[in-house]
C-alpha positions, 0 to 999 in steps of 0.5 A: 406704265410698263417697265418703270419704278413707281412707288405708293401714292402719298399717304398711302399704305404699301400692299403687300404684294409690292413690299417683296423684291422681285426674285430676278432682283434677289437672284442678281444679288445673291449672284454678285455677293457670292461672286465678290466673296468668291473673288476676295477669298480666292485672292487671300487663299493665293497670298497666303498658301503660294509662297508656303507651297513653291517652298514645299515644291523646292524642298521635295525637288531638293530631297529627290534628287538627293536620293537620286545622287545617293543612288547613283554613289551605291551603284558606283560602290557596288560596282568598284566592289565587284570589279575589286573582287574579280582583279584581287587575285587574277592580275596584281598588275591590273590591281596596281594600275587600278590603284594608281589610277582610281586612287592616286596612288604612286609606288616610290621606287618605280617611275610613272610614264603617264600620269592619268590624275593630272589629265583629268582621266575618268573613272574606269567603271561607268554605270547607269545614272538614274533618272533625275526629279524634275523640278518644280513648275517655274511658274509657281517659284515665279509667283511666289517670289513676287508674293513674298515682296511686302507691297505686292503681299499687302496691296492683295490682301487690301484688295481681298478685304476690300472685296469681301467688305463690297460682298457683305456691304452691298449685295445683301437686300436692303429692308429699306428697298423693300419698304419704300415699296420699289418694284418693277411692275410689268 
């Protein structure tokens, strides 16, 4: 009979050409098993090393743009320093007005028409910003945040091990298979 499972007639001895599995069957099985483990180990690398990464993310995010602040306050101070340098001398009442506005300083025994501090006036000098870090993919704080919360964290790794087990438990070839003589005979 084509394409059916036979085994030995009763009481009688199993030749050794059907002892074997067939290697399609073996092939299937090893396919299976590697991808069930694939799939558990998969699983358990993205609980364990997504949250620990969206932090590192956040924490470089953080610190550039830091530097990029601190950055742009040097500039700031070079460019008050250059602008104190070329009025010291030149003009003391550009120097007095700068005074009054930049620091907020008001002379007692004079009378200020326009009081720029209270209007909220911007700074006299204006350099250029620096360009800004971007942030962290949004996609990773997301996820991240979803594998900190304790359910969510213990039912994947539930899943993980109960993968793994499915890998190591059922895909291996059986030597019982092979034994009781089961074979697909063409």
């Amino acid at each position: 009979m084509k394409g059916q499972f036979t085994g030995p007639a009763p009481g009688k001895k199993l030749d050794p050409v059907s002892q074997t599995a067939p290697a399609w069957s073996v092939a299937c099985r090893c396919v299976a098993f590697v991808t069930s483990i694939v799939i558990a180990m998969g699983i358990f690398a993205t609980v364990t090393l997504i949250p620990p990464y969206a932090d590192l993310l956040i924490a470089e995010y953080d610190r550039d743009l830091l530097r990029t602040q601190i950055s742009d306050m040097e500039a700031l101070i070079v460019a008050n320093d250059r602008l104190i340098a070329a009025t010291r001398d030149a003009n003391p009442v550009l120097t007095r007005r700068l005074a009054m506005r930049e620091l907020g300083i008001k002379p007692d025994n004079e009378i200020v028409t326009c009081d720029t501090t209270r209007l909220g006036a911007t700074t006299l000098l204006r350099v250029p910003a620096h360009r800004r870090p971007h942030s962290p993919p949004e996609w990773v704080i997301s996820v991240a945040a979803k594998l900190r919360r304790a359910n969510i964290r213990r039912g994947l790794l539930v899943l993980s091990a109960a993968a793994l087990v499915a890998g190591l438990l059922m895909f291996p070839v059986r030597k019982e298979q092979s034994r009781q003589g089961l074979s697909v005979r063409a």
